[in-house]
CHARMM internal coordinates of N, CA and C (Angstrom, degrees):
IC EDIT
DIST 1 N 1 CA 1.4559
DIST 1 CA 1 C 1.5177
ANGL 1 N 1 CA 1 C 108.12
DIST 1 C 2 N 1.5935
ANGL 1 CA 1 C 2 N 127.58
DIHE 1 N 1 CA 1 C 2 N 139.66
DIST 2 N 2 CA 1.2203
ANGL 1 C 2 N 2 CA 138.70
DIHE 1 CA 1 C 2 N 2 CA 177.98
DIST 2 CA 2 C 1.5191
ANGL 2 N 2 CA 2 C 98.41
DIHE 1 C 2 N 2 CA 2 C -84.15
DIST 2 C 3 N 1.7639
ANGL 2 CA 2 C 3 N 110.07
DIHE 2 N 2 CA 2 C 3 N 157.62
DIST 3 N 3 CA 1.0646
ANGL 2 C 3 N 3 CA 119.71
DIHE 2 CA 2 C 3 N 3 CA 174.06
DIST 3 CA 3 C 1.6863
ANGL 3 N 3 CA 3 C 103.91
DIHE 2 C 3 N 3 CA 3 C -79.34
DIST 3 C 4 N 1.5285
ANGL 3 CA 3 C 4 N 97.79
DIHE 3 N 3 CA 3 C 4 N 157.59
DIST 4 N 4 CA 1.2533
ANGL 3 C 4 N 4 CA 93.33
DIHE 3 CA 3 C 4 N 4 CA 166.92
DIST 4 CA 4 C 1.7145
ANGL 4 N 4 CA 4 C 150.15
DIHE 3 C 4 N 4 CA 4 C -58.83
DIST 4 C 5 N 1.2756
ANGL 4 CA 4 C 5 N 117.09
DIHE 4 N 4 CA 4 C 5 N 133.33
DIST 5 N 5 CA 1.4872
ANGL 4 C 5 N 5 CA 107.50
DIHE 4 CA 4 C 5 N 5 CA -154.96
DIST 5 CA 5 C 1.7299
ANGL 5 N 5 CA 5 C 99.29
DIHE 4 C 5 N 5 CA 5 C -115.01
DIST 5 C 6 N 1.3260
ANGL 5 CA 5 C 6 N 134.51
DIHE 5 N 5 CA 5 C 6 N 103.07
DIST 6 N 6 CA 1.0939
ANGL 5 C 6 N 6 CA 130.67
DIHE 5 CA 5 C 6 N 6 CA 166.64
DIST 6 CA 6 C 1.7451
ANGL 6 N 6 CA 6 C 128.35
DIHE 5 C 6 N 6 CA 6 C -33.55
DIST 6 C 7 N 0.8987
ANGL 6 CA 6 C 7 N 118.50
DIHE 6 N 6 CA 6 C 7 N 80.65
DIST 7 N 7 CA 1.4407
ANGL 6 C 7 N 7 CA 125.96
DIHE 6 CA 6 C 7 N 7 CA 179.44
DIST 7 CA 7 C 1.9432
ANGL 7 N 7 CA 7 C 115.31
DIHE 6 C 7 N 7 CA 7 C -56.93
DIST 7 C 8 N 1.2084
ANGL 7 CA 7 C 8 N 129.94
DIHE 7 N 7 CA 7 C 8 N 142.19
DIST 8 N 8 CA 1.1864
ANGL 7 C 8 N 8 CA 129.45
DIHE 7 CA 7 C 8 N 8 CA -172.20
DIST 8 CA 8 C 2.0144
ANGL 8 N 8 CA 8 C 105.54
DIHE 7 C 8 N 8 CA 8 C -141.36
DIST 8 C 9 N 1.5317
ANGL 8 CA 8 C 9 N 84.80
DIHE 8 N 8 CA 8 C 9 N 118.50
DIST 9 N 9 CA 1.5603
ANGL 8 C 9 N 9 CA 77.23
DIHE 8 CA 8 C 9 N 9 CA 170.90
DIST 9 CA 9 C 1.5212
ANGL 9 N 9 CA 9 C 116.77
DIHE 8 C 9 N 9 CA 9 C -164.18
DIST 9 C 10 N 1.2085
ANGL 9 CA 9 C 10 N 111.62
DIHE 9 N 9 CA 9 C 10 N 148.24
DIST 10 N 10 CA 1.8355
ANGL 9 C 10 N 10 CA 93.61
DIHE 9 CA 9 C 10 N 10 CA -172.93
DIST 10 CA 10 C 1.1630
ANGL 10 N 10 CA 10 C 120.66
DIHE 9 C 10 N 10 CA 10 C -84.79
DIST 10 C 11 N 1.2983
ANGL 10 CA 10 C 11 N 124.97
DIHE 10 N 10 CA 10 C 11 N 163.98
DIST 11 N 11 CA 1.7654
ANGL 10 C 11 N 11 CA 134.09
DIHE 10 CA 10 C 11 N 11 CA -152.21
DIST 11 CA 11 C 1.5526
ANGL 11 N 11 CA 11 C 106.89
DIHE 10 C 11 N 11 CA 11 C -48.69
DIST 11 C 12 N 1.4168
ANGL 11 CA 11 C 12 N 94.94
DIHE 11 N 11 CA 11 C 12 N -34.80
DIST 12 N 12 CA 1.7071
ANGL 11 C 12 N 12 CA 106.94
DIHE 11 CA 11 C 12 N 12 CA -162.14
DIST 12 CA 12 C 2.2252
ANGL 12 N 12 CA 12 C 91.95
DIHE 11 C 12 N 12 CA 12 C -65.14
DIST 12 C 13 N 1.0428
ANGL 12 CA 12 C 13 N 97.71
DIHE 12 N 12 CA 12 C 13 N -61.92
DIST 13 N 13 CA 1.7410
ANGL 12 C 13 N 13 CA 106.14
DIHE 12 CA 12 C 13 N 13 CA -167.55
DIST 13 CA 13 C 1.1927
ANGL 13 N 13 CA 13 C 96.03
DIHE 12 C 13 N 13 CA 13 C -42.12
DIST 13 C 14 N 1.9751
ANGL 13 CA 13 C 14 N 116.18
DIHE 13 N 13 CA 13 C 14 N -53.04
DIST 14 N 14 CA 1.3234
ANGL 13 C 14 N 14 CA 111.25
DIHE 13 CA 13 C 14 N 14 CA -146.11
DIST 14 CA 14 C 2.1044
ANGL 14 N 14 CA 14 C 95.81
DIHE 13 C 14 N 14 CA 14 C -72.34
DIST 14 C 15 N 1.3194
ANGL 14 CA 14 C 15 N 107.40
DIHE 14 N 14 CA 14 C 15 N -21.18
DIST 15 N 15 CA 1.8087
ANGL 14 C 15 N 15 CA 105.34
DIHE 14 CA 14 C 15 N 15 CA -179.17
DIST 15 CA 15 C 1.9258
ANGL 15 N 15 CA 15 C 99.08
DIHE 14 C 15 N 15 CA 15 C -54.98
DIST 15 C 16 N 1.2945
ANGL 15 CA 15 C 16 N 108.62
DIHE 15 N 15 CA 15 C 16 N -49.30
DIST 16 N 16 CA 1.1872
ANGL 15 C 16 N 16 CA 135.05
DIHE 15 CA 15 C 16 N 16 CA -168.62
DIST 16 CA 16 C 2.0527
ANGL 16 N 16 CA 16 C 102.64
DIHE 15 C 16 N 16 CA 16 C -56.83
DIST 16 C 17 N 0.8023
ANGL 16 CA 16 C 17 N 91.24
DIHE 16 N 16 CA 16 C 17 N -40.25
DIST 17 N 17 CA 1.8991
ANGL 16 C 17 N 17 CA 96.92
DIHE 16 CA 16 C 17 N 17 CA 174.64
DIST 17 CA 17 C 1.3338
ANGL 17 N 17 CA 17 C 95.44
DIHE 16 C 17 N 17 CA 17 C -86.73
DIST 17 C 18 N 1.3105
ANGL 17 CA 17 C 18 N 148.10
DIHE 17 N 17 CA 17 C 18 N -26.78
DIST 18 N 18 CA 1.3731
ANGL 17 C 18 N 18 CA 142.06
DIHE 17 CA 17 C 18 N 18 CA 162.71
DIST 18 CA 18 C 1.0210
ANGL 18 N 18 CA 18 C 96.97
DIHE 17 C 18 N 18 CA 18 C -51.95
DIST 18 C 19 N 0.9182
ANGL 18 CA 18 C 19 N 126.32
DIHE 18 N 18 CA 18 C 19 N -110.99
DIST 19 N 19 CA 1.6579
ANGL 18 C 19 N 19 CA 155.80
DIHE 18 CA 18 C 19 N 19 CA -172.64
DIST 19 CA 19 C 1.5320
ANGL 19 N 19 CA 19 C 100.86
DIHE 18 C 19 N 19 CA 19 C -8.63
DIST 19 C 20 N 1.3879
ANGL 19 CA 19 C 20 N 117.55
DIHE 19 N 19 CA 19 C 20 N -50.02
DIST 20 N 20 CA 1.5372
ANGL 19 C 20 N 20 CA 129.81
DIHE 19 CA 19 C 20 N 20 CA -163.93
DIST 20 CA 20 C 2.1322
ANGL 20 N 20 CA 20 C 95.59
DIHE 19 C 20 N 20 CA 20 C -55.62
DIST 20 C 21 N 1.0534
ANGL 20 CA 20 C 21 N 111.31
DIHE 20 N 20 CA 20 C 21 N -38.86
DIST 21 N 21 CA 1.5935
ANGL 20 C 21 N 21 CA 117.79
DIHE 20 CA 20 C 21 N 21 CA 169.93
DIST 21 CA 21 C 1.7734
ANGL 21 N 21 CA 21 C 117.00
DIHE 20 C 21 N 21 CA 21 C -54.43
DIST 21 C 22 N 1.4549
ANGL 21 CA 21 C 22 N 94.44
DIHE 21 N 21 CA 21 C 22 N 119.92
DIST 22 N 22 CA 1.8133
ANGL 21 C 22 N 22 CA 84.04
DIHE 21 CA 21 C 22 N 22 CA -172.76
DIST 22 CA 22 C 1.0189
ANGL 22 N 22 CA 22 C 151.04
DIHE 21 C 22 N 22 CA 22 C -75.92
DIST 22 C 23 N 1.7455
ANGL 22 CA 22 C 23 N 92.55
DIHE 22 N 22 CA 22 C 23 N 6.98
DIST 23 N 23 CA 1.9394
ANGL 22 C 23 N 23 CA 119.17
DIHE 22 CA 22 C 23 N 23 CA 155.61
DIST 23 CA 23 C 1.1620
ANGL 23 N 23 CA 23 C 120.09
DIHE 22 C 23 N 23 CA 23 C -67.90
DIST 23 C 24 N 1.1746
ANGL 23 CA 23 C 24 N 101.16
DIHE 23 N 23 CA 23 C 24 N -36.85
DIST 24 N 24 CA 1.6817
ANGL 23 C 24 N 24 CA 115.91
DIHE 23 CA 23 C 24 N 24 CA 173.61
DIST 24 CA 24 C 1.3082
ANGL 24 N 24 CA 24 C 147.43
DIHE 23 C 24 N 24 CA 24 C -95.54
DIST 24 C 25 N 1.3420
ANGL 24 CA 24 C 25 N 99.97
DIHE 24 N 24 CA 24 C 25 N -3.77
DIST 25 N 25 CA 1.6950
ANGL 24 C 25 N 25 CA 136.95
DIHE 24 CA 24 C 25 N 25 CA 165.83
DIST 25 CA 25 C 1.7116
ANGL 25 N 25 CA 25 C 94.45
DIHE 24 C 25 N 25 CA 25 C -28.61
DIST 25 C 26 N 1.6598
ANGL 25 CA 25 C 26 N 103.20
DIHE 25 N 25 CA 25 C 26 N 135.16
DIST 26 N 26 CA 1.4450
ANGL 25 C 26 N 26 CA 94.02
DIHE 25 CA 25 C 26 N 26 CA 174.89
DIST 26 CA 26 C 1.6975
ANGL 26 N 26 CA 26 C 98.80
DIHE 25 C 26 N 26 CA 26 C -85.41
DIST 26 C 27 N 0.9636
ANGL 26 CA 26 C 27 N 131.00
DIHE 26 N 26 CA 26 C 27 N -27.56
DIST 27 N 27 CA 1.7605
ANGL 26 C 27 N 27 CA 125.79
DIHE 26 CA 26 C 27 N 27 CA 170.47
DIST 27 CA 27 C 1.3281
ANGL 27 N 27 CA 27 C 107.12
DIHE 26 C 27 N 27 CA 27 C -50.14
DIST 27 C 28 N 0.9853
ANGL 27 CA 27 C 28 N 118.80
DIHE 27 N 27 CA 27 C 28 N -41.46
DIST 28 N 28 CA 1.8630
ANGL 27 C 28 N 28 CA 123.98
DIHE 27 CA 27 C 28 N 28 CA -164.86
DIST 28 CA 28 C 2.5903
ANGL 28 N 28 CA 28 C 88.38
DIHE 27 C 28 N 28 CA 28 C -89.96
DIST 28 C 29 N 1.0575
ANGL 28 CA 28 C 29 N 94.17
DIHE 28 N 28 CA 28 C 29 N -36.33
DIST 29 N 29 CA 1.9306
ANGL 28 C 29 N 29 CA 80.49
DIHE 28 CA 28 C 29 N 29 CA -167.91
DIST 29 CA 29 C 1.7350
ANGL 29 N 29 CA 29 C 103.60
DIHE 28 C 29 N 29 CA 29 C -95.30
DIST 29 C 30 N 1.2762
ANGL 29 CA 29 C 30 N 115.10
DIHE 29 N 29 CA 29 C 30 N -7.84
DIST 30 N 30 CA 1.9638
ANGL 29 C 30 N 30 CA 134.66
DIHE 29 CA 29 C 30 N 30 CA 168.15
DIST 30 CA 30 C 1.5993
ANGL 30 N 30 CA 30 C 90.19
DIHE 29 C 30 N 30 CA 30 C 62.79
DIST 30 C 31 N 1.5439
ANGL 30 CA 30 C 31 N 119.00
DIHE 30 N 30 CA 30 C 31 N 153.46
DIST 31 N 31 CA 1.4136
ANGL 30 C 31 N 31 CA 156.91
DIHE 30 CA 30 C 31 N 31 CA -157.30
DIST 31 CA 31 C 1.5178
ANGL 31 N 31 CA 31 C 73.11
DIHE 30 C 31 N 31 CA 31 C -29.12
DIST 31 C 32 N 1.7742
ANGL 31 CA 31 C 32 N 104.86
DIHE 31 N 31 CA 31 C 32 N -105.33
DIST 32 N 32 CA 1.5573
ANGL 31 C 32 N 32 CA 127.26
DIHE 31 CA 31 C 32 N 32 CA -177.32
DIST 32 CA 32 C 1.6371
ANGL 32 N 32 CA 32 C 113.51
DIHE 31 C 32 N 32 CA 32 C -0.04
DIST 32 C 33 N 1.0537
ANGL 32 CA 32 C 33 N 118.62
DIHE 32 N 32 CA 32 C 33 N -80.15
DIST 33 N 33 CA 1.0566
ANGL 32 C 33 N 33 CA 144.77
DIHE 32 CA 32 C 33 N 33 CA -178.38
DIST 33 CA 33 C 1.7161
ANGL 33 N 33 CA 33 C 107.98
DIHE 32 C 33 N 33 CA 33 C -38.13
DIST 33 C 34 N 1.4249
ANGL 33 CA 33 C 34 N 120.56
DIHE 33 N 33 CA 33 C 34 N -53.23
DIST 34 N 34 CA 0.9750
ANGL 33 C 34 N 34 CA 131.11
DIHE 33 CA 33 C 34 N 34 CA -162.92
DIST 34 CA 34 C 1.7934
ANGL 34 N 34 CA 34 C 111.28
DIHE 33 C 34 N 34 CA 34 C -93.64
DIST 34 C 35 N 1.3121
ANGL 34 CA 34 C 35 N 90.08
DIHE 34 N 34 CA 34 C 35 N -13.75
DIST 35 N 35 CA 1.6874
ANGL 34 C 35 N 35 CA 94.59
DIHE 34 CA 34 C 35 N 35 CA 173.77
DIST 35 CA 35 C 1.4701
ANGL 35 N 35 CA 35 C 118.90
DIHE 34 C 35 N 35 CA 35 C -100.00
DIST 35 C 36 N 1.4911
ANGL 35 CA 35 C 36 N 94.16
DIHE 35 N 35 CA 35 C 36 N -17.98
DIST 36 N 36 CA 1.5265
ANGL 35 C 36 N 36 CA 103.68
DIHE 35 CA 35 C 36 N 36 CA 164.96
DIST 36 CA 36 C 1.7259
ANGL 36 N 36 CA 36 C 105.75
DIHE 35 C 36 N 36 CA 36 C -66.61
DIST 36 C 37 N 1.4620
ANGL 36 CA 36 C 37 N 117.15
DIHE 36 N 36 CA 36 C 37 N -44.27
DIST 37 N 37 CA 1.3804
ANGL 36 C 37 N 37 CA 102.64
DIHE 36 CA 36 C 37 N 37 CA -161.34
DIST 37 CA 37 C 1.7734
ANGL 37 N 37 CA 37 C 104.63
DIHE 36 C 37 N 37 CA 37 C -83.76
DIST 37 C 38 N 1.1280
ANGL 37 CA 37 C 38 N 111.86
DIHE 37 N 37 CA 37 C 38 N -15.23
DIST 38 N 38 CA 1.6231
ANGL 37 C 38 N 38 CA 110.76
DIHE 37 CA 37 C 38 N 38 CA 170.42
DIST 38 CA 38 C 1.2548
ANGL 38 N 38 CA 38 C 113.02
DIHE 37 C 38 N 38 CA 38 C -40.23
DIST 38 C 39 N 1.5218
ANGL 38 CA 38 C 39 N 101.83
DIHE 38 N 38 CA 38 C 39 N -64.73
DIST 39 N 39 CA 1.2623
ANGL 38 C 39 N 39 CA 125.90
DIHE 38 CA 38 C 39 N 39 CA -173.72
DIST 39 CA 39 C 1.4844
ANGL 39 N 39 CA 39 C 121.60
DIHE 38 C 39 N 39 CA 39 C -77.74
DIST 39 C 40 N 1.5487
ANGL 39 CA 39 C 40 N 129.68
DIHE 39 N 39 CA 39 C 40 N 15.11
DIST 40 N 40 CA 0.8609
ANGL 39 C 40 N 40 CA 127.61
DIHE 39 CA 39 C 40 N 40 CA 125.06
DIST 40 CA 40 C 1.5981
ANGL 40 N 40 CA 40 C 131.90
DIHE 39 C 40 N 40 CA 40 C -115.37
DIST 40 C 41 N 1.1525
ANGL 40 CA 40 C 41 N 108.28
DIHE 40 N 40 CA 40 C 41 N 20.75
DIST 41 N 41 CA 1.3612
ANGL 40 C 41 N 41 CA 114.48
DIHE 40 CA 40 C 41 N 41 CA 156.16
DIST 41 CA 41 C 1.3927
ANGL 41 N 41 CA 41 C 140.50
DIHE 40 C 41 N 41 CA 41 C -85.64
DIST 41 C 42 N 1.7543
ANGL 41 CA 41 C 42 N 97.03
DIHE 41 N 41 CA 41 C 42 N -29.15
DIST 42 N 42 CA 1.4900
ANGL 41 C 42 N 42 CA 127.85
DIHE 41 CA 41 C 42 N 42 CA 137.11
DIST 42 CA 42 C 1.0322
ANGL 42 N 42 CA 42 C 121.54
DIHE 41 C 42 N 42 CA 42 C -29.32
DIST 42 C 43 N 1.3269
ANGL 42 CA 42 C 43 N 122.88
DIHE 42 N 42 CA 42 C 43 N -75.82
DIST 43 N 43 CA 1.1248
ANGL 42 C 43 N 43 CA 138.83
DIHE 42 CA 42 C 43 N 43 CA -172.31
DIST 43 CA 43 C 2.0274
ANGL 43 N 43 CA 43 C 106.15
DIHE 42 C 43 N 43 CA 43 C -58.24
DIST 43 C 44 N 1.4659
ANGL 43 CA 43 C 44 N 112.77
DIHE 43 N 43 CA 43 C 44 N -50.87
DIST 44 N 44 CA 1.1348
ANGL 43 C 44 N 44 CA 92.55
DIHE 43 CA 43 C 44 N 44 CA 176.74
DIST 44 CA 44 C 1.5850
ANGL 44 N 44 CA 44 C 128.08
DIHE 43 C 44 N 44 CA 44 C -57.35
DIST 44 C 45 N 1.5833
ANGL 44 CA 44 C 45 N 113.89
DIHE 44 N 44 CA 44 C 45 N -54.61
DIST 45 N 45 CA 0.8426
ANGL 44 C 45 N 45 CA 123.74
DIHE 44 CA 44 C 45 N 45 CA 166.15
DIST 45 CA 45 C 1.7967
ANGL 45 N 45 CA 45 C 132.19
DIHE 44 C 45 N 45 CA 45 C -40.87
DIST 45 C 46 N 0.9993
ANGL 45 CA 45 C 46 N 119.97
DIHE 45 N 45 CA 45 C 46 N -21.22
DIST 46 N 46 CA 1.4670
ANGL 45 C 46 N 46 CA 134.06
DIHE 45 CA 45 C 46 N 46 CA -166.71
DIST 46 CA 46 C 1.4906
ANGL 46 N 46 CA 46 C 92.38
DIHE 45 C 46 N 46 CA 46 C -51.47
DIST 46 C 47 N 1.5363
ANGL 46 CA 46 C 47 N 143.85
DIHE 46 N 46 CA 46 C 47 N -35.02
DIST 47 N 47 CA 1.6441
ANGL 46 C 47 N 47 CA 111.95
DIHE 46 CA 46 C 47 N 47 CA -145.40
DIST 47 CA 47 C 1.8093
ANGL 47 N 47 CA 47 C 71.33
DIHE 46 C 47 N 47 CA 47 C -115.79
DIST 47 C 48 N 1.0924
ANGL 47 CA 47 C 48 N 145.42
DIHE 47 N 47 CA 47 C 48 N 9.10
DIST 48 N 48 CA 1.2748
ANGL 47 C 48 N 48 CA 113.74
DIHE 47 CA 47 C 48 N 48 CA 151.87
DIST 48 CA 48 C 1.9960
ANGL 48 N 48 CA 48 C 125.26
DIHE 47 C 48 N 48 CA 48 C -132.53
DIST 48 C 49 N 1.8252
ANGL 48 CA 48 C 49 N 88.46
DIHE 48 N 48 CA 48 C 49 N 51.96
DIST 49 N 49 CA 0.9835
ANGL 48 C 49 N 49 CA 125.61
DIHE 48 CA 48 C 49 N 49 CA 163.30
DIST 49 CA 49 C 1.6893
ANGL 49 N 49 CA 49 C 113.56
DIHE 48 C 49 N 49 CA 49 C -78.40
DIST 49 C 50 N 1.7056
ANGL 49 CA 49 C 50 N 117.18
DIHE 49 N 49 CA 49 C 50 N 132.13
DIST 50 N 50 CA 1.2358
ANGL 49 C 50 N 50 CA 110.69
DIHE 49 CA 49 C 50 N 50 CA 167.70
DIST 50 CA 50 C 1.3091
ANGL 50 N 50 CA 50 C 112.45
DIHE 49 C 50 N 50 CA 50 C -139.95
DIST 50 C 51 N 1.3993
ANGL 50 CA 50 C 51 N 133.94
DIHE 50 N 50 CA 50 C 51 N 117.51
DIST 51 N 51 CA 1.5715
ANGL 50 C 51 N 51 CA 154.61
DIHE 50 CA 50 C 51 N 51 CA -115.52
DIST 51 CA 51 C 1.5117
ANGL 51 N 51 CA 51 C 95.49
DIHE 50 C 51 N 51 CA 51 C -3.43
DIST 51 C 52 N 1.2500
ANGL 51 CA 51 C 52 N 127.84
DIHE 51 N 51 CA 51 C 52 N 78.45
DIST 52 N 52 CA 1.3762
ANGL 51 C 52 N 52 CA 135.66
DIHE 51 CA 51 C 52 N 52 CA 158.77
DIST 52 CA 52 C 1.7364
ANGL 52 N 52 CA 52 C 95.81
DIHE 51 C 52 N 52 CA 52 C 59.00
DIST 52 C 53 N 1.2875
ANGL 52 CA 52 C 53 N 113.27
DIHE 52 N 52 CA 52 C 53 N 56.06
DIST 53 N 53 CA 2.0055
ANGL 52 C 53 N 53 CA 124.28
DIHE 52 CA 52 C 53 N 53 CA 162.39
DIST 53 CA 53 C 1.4649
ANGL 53 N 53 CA 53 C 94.97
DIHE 52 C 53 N 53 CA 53 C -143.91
DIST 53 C 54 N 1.2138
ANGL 53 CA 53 C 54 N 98.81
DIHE 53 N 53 CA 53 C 54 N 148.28
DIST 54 N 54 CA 1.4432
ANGL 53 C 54 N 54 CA 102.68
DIHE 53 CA 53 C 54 N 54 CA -164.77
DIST 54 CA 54 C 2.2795
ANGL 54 N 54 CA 54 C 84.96
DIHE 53 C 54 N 54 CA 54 C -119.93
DIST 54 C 55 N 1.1582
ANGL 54 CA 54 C 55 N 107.18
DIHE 54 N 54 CA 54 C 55 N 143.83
DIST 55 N 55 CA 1.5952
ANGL 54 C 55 N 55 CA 97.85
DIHE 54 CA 54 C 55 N 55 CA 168.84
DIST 55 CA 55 C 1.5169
ANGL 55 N 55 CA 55 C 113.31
DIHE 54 C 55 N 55 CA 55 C -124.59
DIST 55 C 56 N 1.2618
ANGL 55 CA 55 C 56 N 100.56
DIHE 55 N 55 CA 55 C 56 N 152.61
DIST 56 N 56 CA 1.6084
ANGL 55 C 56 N 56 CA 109.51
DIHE 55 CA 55 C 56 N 56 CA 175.43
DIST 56 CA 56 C 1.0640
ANGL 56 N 56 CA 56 C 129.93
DIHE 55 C 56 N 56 CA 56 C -147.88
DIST 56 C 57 N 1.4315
ANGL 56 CA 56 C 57 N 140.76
DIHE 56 N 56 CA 56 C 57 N 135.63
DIST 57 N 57 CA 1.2772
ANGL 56 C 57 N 57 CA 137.32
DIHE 56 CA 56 C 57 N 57 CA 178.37
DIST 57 CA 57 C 1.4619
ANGL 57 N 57 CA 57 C 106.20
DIHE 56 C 57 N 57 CA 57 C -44.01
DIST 57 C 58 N 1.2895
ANGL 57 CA 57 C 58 N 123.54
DIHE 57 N 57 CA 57 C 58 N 154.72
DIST 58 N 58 CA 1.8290
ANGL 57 C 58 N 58 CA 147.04
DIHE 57 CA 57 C 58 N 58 CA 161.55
DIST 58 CA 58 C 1.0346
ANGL 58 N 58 CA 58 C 101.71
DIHE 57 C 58 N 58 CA 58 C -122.97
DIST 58 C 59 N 1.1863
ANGL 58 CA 58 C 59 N 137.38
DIHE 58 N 58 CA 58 C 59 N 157.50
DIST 59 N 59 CA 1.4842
ANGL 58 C 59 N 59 CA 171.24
DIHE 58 CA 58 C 59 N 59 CA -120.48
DIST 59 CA 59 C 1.8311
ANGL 59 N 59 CA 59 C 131.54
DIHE 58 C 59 N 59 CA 59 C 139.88
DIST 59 C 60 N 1.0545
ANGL 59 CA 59 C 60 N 101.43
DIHE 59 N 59 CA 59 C 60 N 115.84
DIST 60 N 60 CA 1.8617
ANGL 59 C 60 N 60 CA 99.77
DIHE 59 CA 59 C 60 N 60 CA -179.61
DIST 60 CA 60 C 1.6206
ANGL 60 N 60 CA 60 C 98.86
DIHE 59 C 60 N 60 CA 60 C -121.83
DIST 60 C 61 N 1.3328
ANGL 60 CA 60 C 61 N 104.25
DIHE 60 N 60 CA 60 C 61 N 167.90
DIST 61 N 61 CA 1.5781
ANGL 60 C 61 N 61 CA 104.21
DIHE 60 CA 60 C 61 N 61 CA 177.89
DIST 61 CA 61 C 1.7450
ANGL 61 N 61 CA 61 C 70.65
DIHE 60 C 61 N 61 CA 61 C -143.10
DIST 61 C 62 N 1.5209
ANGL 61 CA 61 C 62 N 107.78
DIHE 61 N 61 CA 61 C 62 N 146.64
DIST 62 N 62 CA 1.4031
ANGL 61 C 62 N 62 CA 112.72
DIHE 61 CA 61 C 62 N 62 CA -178.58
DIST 62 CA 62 C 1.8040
ANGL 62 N 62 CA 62 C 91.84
DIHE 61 C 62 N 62 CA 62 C -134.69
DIST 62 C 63 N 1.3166
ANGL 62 CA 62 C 63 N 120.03
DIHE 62 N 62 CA 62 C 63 N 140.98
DIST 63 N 63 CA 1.1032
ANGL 62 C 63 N 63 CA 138.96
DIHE 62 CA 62 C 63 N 63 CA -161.94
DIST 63 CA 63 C 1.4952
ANGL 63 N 63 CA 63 C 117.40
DIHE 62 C 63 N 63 CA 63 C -140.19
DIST 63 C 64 N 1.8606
ANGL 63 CA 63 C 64 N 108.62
DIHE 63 N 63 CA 63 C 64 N 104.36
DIST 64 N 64 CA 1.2134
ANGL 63 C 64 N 64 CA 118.57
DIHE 63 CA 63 C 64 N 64 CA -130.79
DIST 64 CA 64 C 2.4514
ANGL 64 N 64 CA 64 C 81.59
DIHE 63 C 64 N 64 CA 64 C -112.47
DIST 64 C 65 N 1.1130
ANGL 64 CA 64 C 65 N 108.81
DIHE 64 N 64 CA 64 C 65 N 123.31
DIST 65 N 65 CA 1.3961
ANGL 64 C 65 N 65 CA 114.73
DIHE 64 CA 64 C 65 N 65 CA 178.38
DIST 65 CA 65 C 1.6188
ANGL 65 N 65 CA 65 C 110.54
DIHE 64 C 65 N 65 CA 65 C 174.33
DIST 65 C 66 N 1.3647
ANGL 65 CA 65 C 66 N 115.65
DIHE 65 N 65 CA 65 C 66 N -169.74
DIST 66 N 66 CA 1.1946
ANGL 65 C 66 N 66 CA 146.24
DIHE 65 CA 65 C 66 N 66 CA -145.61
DIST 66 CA 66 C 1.9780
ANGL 66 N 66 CA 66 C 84.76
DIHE 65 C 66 N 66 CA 66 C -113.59
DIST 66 C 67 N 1.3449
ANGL 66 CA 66 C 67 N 125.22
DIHE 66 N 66 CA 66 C 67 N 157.90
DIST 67 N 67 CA 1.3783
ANGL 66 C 67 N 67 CA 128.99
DIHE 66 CA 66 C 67 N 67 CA 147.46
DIST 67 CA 67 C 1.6300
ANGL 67 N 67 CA 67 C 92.10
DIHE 66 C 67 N 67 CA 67 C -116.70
END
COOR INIT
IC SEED 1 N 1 CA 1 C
IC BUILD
């Protein structure tokens, strides 16, 4: 396992790494739906917002073998 790596990205990207998941696909959750969850993801995120970048730990575990 890697140490932790502070990740940096603004609100807009980090919606954009949501979305990129295929539960959360804005095609798969449609306009409505998907502007609703912006806007409360926004909202959660807001108090550990810094000038509109949100940060987060990264972590990989890399797994070295044969399949």
């Amino acid at each position: 396992e890697t140490g932790a790596h502070m990740a940096c990205q603004s609100l807009e990207r980090y919606l954009d790494l949501l979305h990129s998941r295929s539960s959360l696909s804005r095609a798969r959750l449609g306009v409505a739906a998907s502007r609703a969850f912006d806007a409360e993801v926004a909202q959660l995120v807001a108090g550990h917002l810094d000038a509109r970048e949100i940060r987060y730990p990264v972590t990989a575990v890399l797994t070295w073998g044969r399949v």
